[in-house]
Backbone as a printed PyTorch tensor [residue, N CA C, xyz], in Angstrom:
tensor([[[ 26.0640,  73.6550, 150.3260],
         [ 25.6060,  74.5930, 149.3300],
         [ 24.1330,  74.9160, 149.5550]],

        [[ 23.5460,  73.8950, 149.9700],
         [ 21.7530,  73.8540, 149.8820],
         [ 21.8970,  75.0520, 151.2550]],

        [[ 22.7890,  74.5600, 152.5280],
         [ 22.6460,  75.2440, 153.6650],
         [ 22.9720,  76.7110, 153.3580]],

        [[ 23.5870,  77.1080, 152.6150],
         [ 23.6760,  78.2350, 152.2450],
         [ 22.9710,  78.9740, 151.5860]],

        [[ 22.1800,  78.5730, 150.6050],
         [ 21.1020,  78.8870, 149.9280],
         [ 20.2160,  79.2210, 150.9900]],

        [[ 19.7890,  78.3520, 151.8240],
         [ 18.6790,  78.2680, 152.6500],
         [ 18.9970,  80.1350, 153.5580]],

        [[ 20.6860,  80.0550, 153.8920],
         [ 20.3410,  80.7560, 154.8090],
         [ 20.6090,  82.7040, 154.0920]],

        [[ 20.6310,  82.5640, 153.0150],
         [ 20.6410,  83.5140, 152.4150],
         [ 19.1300,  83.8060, 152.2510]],

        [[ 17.6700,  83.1170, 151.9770],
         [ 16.7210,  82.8500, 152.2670],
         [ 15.9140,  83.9280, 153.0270]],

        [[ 16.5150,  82.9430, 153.9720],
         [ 15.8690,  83.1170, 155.0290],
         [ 16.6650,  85.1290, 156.1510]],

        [[ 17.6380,  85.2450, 155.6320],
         [ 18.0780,  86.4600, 155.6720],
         [ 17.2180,  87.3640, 154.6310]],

        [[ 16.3550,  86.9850, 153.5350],
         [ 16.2120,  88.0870, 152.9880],
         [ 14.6050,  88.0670, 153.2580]],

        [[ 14.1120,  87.2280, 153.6170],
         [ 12.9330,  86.8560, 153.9600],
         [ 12.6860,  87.8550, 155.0410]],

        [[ 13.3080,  87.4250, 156.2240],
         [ 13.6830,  88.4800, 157.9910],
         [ 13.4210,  89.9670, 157.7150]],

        [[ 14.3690,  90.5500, 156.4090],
         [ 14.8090,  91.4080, 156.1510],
         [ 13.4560,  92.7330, 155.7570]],

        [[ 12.9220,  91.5210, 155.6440],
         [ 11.2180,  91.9720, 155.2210],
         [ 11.5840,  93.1820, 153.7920]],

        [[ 12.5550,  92.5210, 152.9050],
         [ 12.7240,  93.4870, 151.1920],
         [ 12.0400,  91.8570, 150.4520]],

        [[ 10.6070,  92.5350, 150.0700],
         [ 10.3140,  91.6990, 148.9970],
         [ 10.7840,  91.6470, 147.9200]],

        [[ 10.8860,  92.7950, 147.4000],
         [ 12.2040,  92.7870, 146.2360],
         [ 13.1320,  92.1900, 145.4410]],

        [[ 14.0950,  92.4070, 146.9830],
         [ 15.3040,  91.4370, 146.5910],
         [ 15.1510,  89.7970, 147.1560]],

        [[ 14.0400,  89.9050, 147.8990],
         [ 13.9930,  87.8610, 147.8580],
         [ 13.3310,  87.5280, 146.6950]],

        [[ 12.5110,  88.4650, 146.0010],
         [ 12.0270,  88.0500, 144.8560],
         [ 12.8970,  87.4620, 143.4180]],

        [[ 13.5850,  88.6710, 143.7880],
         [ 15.2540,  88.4990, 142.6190],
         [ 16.0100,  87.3390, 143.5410]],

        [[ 15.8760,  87.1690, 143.9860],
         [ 17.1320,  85.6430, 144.7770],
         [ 16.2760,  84.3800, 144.0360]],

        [[ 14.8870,  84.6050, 144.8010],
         [ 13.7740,  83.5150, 144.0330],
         [ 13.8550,  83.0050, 143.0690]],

        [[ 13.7080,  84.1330, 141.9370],
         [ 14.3780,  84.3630, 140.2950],
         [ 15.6260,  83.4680, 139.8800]],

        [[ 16.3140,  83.8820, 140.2610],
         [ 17.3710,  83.4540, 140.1900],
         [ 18.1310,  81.7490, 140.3960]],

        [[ 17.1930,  81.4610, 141.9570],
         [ 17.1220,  80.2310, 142.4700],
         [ 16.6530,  79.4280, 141.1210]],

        [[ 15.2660,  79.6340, 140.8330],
         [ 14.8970,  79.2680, 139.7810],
         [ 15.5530,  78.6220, 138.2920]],

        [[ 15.8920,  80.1880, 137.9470],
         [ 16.8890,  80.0430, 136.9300],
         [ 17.9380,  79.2100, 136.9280]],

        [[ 18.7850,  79.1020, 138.4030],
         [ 20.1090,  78.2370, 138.3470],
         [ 19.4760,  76.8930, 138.1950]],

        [[ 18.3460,  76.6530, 138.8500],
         [ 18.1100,  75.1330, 139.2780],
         [ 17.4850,  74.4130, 137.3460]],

        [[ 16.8520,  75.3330, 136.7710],
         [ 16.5160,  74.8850, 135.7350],
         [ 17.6500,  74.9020, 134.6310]],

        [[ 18.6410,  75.3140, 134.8330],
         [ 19.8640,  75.4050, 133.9280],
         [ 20.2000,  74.2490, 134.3280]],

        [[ 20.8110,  73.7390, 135.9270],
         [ 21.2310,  72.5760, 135.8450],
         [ 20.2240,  71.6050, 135.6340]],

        [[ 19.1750,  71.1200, 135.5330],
         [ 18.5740,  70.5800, 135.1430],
         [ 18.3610,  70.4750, 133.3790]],

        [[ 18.9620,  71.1810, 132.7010],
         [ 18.8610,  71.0540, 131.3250],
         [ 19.8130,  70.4820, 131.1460]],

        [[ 21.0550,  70.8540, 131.7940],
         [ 22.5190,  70.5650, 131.5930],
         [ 22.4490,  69.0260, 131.8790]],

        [[ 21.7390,  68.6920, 132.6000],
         [ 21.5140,  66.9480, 133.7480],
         [ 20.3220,  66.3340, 132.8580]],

        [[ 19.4220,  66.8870, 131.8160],
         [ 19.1720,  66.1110, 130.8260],
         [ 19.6000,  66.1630, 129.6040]],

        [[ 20.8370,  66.9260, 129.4370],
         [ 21.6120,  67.0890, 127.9730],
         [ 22.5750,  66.1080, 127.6390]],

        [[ 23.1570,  65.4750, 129.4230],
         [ 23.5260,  64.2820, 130.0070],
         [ 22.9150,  63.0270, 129.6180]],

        [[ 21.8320,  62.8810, 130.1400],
         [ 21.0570,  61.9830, 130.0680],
         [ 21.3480,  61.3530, 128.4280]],

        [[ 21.1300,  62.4510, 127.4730],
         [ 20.6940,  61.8140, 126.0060],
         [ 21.5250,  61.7510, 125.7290]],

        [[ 23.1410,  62.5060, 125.7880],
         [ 24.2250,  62.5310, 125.1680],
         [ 24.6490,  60.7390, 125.5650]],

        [[ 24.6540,  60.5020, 126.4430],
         [ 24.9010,  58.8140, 126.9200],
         [ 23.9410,  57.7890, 126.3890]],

        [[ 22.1900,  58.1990, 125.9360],
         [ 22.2990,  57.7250, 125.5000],
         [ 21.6300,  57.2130, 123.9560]],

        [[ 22.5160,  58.4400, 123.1480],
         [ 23.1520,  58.5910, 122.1650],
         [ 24.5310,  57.4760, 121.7330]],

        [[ 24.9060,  57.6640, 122.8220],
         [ 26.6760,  57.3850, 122.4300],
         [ 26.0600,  55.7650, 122.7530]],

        [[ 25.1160,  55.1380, 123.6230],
         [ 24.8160,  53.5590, 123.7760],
         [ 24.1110,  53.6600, 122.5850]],

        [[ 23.7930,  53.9850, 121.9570],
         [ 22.6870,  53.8530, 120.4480],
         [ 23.7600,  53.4070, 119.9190]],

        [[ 24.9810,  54.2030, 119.3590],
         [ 25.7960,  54.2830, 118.6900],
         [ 26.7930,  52.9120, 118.6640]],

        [[ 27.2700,  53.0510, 120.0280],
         [ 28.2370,  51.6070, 120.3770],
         [ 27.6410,  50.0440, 119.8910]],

        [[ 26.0220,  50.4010, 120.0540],
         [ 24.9310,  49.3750, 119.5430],
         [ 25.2370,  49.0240, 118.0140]],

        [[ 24.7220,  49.9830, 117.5150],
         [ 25.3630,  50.2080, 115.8060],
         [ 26.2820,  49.9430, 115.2540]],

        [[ 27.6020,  49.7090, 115.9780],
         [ 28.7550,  49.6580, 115.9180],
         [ 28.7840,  48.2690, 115.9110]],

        [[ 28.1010,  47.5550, 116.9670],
         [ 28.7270,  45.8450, 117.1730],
         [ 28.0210,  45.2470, 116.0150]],

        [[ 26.5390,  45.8700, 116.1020],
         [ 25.4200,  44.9450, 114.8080],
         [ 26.0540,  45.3950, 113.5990]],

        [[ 26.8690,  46.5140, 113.2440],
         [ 27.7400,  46.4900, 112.0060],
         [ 28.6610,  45.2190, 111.7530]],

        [[ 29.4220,  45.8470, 113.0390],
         [ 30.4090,  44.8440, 112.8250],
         [ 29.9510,  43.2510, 113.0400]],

        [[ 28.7880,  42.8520, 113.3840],
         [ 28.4620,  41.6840, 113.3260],
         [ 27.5790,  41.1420, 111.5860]],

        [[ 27.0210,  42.3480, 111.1820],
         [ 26.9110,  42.1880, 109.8500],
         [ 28.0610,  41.8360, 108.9730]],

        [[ 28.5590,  42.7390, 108.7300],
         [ 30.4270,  42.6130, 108.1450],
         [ 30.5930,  41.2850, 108.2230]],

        [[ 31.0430,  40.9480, 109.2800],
         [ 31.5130,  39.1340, 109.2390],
         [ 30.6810,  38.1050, 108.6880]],

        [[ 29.2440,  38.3620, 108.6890],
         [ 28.4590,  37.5500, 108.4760],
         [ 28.9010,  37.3200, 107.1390]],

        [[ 29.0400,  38.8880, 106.6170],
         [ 28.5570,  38.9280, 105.0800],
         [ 29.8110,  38.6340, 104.5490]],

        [[ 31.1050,  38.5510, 105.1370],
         [ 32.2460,  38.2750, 105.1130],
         [ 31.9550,  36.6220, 104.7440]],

        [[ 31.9270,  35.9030, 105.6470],
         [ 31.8020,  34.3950, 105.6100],
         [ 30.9300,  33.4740, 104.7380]],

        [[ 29.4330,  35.1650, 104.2290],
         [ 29.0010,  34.1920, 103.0420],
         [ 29.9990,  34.2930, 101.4900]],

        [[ 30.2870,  35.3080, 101.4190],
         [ 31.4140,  35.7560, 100.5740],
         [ 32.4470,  34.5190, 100.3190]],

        [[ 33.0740,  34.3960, 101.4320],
         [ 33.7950,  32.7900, 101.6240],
         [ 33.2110,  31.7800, 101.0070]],

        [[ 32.2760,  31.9220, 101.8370],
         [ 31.3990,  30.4100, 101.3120],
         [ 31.3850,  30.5320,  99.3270]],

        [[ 30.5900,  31.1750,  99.0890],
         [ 30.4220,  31.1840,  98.0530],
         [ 31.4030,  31.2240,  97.1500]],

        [[ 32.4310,  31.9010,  97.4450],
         [ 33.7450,  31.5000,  96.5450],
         [ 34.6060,  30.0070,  96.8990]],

        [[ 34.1450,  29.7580,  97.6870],
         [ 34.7560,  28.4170,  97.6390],
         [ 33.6600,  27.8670,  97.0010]],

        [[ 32.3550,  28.0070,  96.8650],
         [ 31.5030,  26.7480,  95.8320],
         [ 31.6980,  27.1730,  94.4600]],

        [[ 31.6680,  28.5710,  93.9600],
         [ 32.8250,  28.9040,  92.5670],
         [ 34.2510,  28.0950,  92.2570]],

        [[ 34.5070,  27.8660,  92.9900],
         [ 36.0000,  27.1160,  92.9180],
         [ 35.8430,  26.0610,  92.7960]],

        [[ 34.7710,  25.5990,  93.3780],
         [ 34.1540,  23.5700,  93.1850],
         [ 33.6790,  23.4730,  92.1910]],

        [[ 32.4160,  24.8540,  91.4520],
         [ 32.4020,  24.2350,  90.3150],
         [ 33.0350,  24.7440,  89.5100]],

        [[ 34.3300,  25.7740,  89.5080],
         [ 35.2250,  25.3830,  88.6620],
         [ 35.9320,  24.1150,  88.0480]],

        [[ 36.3960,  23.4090,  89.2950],
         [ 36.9000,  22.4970,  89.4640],
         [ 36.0460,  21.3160,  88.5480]],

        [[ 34.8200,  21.2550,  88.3620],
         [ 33.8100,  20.3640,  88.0990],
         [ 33.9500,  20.1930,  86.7260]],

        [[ 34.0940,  21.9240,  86.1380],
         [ 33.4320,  22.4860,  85.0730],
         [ 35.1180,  21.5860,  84.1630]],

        [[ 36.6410,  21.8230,  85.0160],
         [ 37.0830,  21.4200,  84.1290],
         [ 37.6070,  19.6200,  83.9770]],

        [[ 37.0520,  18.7790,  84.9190],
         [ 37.0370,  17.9930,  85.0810],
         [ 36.1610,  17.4640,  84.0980]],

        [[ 35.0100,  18.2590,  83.0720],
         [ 33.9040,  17.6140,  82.3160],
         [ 34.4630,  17.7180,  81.1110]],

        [[ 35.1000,  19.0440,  80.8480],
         [ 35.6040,  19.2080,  79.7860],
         [ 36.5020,  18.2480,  79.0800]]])
């Protein structure tokens, strides 16, 4: 592809039309900075989506935590239930 570019170039260069190598130039330009937006739209969309997957585990690692104090604590409700009617 590059070799082709090049030799389209260099044909319009020979050709001695400033013109139209100017508009190829243009153009060169233009394509190369499109893919280059497109190749950092890449970049963030990935990592976006690793932000996210991140968020996802420290959720779900919150959740359980808060899960197990939940546990906990209803089982020490239940002990001093247990206490409360053992006094009575």
């Amino acid at each position: 592809m590059i070799t082709l570019y090049g030799r389209i170039r260099e044909k319009l260069i020979s050709s001695g039309n400033t013109r139209n190598y100017l508009l190829y130039a243009v153009g060169e330009i233009l394509l190369a900075l499109q893919i280059n937006n497109r190749n950092e739209l890449n970049k963030k969309e990935a990592t976006s989506q690793t932000h996210i997957r991140s968020l996802k585990s420290d959720l779900q690692s919150d959740v359980a935590n808060f899960e197990k104090q939940v546990k906990g604590l209803n089982t020490q409700l239940a002990r001093i239930d247990s206490l409360e009617q053992i006094l009575k």
